[in-house]
C-alpha positions as CSV (number, residue, x, y, z in Angstrom):
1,X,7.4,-16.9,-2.1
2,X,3.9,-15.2,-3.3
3,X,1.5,-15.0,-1.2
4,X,-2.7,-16.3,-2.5
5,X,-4.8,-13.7,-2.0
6,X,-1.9,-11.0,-0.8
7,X,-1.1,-7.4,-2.9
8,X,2.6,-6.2,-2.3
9,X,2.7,-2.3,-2.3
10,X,4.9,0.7,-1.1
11,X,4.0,3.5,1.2
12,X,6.7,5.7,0.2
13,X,6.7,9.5,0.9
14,X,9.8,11.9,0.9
15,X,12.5,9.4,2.4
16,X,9.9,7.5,4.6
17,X,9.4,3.9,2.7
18,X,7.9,0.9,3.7
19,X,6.7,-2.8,1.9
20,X,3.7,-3.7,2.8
21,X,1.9,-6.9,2.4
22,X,-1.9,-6.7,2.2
23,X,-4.8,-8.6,1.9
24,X,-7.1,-8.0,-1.0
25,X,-10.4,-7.6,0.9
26,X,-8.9,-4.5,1.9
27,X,-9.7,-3.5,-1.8
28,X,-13.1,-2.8,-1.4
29,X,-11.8,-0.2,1.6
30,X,-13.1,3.2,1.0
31,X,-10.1,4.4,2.1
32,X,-7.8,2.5,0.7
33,X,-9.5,2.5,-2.9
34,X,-9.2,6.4,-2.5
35,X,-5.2,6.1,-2.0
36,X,-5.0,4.0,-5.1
37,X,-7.0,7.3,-6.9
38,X,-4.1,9.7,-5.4
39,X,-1.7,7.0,-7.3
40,X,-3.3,6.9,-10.6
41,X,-3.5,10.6,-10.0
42,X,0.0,11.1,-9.2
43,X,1.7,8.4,-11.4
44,X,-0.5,7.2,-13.6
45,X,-1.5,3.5,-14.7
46,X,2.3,2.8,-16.1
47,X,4.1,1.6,-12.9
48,X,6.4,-1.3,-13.5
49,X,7.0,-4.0,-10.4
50,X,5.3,-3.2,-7.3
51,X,2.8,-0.5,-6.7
52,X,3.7,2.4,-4.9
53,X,1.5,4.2,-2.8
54,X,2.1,8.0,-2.0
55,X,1.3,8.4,1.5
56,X,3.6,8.1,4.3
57,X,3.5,4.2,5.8
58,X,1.7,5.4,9.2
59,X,-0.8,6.9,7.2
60,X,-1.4,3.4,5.1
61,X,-1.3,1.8,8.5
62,X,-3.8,3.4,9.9
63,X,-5.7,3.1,7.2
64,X,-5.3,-1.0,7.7
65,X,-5.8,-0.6,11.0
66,X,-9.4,0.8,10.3
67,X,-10.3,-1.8,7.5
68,X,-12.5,-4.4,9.0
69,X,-10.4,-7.6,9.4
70,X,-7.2,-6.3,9.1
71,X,-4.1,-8.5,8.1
72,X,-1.6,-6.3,6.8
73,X,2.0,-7.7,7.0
74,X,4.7,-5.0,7.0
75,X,8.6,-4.7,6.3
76,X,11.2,-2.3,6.3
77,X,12.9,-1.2,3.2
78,X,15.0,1.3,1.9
79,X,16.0,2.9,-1.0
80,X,19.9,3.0,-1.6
């Protein structure tokens, strides 16, 4: 089930991967909009299904953690 109001992204760097579930206030994060600059920088604006970040997920956490408000859900996942 979809979450109002709730982006879905990957931290994924090397074989360190991560889903995380954020809020979208965390859009107007300095931070966070200068990771989604590294993306569009690193993979462009053609990315199918969910957004994938390149950062490790302790670095996206922290960045989160920072945000004023924070509400970031997190799961586990891994490639196959």
């Amino acid at each position: 089930m979809l979450r109002k109001d709730f982006l879905t992204v990957f931290a994924v760097k090397g074989e360190e991967t991560q889903r995380f579930l954020i809020e979208l206030d965390h859009l107007t994060n300095p931070e966070f909009l200068s990771l989604l600059d590294q993306t569009r920088e690193e993979y462009g604006f053609h990315q199918k299904g969910i957004l994938t970040l390149p950062c490790r997920p302790q670095e996206l956490q922290e960045i989160l953690r920072h945000s004023k408000g924070s509400n970031a859900c997190t799961e586990s996942w891994g490639y196959m």
